[in-house]
N, C-alpha and C positions, 0 to 999 in steps of 0.2 A: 504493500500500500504506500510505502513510503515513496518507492522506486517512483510508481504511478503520479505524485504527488509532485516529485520534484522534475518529470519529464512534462506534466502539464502546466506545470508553473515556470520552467527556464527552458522547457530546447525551442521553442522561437521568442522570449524576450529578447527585443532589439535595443532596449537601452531606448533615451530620452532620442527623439528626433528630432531636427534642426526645423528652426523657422520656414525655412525654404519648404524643408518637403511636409510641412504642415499646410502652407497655402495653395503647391504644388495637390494635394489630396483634398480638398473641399470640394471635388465635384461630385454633387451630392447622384449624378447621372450613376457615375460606377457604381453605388451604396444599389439603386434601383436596377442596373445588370445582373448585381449579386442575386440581389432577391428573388429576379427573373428567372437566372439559373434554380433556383432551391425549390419555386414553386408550379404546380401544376397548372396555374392559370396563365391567360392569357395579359400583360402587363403595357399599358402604354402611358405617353405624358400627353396633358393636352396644353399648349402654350395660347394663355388666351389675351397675350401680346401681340402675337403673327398668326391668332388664331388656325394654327396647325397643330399636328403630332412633333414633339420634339422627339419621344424613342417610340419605338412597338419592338415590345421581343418575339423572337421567333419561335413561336407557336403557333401550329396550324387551324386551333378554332376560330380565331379571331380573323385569319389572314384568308378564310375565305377562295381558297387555291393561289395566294397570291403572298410573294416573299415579303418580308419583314420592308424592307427597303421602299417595296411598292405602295405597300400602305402607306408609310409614314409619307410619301411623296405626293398620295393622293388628297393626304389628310381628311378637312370632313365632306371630299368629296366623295370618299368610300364609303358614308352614311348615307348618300343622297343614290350612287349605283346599288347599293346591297341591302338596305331595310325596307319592308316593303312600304307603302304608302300609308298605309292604315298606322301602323308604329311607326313611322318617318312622323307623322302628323303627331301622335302623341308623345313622341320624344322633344317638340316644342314645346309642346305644355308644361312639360315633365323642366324645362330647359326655365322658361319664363314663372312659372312658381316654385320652383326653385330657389332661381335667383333672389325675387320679390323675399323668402323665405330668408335666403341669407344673407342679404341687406340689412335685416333689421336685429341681428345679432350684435352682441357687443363684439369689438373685434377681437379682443384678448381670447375670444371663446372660439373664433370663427373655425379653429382647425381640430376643436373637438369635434364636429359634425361631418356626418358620412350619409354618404343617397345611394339606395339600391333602387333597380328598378330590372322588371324583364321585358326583351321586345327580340325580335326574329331579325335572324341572319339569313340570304340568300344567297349560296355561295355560285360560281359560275358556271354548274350543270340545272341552278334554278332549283336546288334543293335548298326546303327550311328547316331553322334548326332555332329552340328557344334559346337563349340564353341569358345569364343574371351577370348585371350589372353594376360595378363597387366606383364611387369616387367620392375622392376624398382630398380636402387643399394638401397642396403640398407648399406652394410659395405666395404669401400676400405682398402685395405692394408697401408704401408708409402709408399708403391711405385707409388700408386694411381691404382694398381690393382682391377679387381668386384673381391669381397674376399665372399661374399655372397648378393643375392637380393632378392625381395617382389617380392612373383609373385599371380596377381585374374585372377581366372576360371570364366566366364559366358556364359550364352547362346548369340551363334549371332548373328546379327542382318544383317548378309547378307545371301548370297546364296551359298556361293562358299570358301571354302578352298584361303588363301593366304593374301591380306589387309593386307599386310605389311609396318608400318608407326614407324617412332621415331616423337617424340615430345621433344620439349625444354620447360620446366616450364617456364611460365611466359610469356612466347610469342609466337606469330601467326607460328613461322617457324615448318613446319614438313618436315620431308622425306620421301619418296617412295620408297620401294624396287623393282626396277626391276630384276627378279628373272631370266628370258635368259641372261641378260648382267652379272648381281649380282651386279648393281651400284643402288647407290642413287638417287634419282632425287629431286630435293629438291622446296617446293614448301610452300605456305601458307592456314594454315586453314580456311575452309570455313565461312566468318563473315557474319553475319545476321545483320539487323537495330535496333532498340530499337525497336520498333514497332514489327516486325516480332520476336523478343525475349519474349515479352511478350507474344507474340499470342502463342508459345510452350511453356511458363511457363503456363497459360491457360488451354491448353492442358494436360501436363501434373496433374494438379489439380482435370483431368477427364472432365472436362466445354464441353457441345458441341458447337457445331459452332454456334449457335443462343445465346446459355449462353455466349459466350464469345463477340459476338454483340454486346448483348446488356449490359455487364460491359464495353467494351468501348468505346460505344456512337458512333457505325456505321452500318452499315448495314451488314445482314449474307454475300453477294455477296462483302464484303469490305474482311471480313476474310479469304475467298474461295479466294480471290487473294495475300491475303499474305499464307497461306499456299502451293500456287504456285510457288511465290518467294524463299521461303524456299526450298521446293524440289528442284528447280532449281540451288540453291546454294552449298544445300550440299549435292546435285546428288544424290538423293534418291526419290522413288517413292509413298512413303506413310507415314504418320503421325507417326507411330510408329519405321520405319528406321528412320525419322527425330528426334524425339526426342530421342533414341537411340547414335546417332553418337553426337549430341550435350553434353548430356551427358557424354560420352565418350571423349570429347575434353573437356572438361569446358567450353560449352559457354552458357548453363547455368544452 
């Protein structure tokens, strides 16, 4: 243990680094490649200075048949070839209360908040495909303007175009876009027991309901009613929308 200890602690400490390669590394771009690399989704920037793509990494759900390069060169002209009309139209709305939404933010807060939404991709054999949509600021102006933000491409986990919610870091409060009105509604994320949290961390580890039973110490017909619970809470019909939107929220 000790070995382990002092091989993670010293065989790549580089000692203090110089001024230079400290301003030389601030591009916060590379931090956003890494993360590309690590995760499954789809990851791009939106500069809403030159209103284009500053990165898109290279992953094939987002790209649509089309290389990382070609995207970003389309920018959001590859929204206006590839979404179909119907989501093309509600992603304005989605865009304009939004905005109106985080306007009226204090600024100090403005980069706690995060917008999901879902709307369909048409790739260029004119197949649809849903996908869920994450952004989140990444650089405000002095004025407390979105100057550029993070935005993940996944596959979704519901049925239907629209699931439009903000989120506050760090807390239960979300909001709902009513998209006939174009208000808010504001409401709280769905909270699960400890009990029932475990039972979808469980799950997700792959465990079946008998496996999960009997790690802990009840009957299969005890898990079969928490994962009842759970559907019921976070209004979903099946194990993999459950752990899905959980994921999705942080709960866990």
């Amino acid at each position: 243990m000790d070995n382990i200890k002092s091989s993670l602690l010293t065989r790549n400490n580089i000692g203090k680094t110089s001024e230079a390669d400290y301003v030389i590394n601030q591009d916060y771009l590379e931090a956003i490649k890494a993360f590309a690399r690590l995760t499954y989704e789809s990851i791009y920037v939106i500069d809403y200075e030159k209103m284009t793509f500053e990165y898109v990494s290279d992953n094939t759900l987002f790209l649509c048949g089309y290389t990382a390069a070609e995207v970003k060169n389309m920018g959001y002209e590859f929204y206006f070839r590839h979404v179909p009309e119907n989501d093309l139209e509600m992603l304005g709305i989605i865009n304009e209360a939004g905005f109106d939404f985080y306007e009226k933010l204090p600024v100090d807060e403005k980069k706690l908040y995060s917008i999901t939404y879902d709307f369909h991709l048409t790739n260029k054999d004119n197949k649809k495909v849903l996908i869920n949509h994450k952004l989140t600021p990444l650089l405000l102006t002095a004025e407390g303007k979105l100057w550029k933000s993070l935005c993940s491409v996944s596959i979704s986990n519901h049925k239907t175009a629209g699931n439009i919610d903000i989120y506050k870091h760090g807390s239960d409060e979300m909001w709902t876009l009513d998209t006939a009105t174009r208000t808010w509604q504001k409401s709280n994320k769905g909270s699960l027991t400890k009990k029932e949290i475990q039972v979808l961390q469980l799950h997700a580890q792959g465990l079946t309901i008998n496996e999960i039973a009997e790690k802990l110490h009840v009957a299969p017909d005890t898990i079969k009613y928490y994962r009842r619970k759970i559907f019921e809470r976070l209004n979903v019909s099946n194990i993999l929308e459950a752990l899905s939107y959980a994921v999705n929220r942080k709960i866990i």
